[in-house]
C-alpha positions as CSV (number, residue, x, y, z in Angstrom):
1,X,2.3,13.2,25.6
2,X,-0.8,13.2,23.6
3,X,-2.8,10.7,21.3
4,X,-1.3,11.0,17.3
5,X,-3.8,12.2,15.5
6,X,-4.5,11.2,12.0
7,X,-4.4,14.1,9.7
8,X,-7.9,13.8,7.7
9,X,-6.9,17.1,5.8
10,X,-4.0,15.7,3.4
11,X,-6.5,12.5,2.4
12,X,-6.4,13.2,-0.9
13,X,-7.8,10.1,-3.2
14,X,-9.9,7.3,-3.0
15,X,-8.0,4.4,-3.6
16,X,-9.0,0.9,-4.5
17,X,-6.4,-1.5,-3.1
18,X,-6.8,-5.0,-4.6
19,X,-4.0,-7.5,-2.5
20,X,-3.1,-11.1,-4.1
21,X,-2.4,-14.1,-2.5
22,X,0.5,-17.1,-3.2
23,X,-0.4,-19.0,-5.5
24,X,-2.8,-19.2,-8.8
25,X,-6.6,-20.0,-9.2
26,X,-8.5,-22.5,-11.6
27,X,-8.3,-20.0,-14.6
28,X,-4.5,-19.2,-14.1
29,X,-5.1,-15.8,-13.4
30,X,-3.9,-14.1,-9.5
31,X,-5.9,-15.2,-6.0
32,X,-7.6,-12.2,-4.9
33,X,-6.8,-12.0,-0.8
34,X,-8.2,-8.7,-0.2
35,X,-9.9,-5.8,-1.2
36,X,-9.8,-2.4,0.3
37,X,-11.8,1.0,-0.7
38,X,-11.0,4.3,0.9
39,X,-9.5,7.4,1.3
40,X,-5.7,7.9,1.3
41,X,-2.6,10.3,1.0
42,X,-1.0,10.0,-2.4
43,X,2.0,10.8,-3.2
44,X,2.9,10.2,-6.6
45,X,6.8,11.3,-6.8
46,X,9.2,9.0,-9.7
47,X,12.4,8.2,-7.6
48,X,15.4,5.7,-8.8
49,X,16.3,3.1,-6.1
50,X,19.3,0.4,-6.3
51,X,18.3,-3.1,-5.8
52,X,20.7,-4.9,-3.3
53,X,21.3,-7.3,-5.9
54,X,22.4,-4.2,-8.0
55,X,19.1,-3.4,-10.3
56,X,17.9,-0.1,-10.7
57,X,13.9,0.6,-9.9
58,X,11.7,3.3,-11.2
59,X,9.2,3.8,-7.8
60,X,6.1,5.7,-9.2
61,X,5.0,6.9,-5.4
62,X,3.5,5.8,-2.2
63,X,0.2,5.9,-1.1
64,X,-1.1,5.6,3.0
65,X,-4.0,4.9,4.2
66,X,-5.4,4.9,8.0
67,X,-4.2,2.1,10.5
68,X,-4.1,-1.7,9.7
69,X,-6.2,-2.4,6.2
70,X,-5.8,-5.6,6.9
71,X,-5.2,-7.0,10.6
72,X,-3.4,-10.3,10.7
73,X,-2.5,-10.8,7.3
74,X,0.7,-10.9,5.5
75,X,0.8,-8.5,2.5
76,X,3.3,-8.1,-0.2
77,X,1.9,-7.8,-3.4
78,X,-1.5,-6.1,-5.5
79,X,-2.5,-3.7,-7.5
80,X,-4.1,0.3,-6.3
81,X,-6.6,1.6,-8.7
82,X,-6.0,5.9,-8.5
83,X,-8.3,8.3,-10.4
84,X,-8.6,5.5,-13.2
85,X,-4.8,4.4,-13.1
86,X,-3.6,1.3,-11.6
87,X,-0.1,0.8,-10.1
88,X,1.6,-1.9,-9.1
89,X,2.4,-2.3,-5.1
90,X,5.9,-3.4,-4.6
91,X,6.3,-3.4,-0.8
92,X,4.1,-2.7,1.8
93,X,5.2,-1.4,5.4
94,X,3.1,-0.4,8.8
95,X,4.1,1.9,11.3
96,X,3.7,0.6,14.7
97,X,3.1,3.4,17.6
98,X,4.3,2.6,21.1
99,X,0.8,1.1,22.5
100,X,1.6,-1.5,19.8
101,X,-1.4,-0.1,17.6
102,X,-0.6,0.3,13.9
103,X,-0.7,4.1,12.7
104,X,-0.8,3.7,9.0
105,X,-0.2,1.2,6.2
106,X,2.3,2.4,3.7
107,X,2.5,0.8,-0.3
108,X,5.4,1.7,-3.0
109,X,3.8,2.4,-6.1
110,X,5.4,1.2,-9.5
């Protein structure tokens, strides 16, 4: 079985990913933890989800972007910056290939 192979070709935005960390700064405002520029597959789709505590969600789309954006750290919540729009991340997932590398990082857009 061969290597996965990342598919370059469907990158199809520069993204601007801006994570936040627990907690609040001097000023009030949200801890910046991370900040990540670079090419990603967009996929901006609105689909209705059910909450588990019953609430329905608007999702706006997902976005993925190459391997581990950030290695080591916990990441939940931030902001994407698209063509001039910014979304809201809601949940953020990374696929794990069997060598125990990560693939991709996938965000929900709202």
């Amino acid at each position: 079985m061969g290597k996965i192979v990342w598919p370059k070709y469907a990158e199809n935005a520069t993204c601007t990913i801006t994570f936040e960390a627990e907690g609040v700064d001097t000023n009030g405002g949200p801890i910046t933890s991370l900040v990540w520029t670079g090419h990603c597959i967009v996929q901006l789709k609105r689909k209705k989800a059910i909450t588990k505590d019953g609430k329905e969600i608007l999702s706006q789309g997902s976005i993925i972007a190459q391997g581990d954006i950030a290695p080591g750290q916990s990441l939940s919540s931030g902001s994407v910056m698209i063509s001039g729009t910014k979304y809201k991340i809601n949940g953020v997932t990374r696929a794990v290939l069997p060598d125990g590398s990560i693939f991709h990082t996938r965000m929900e857009l709202f």
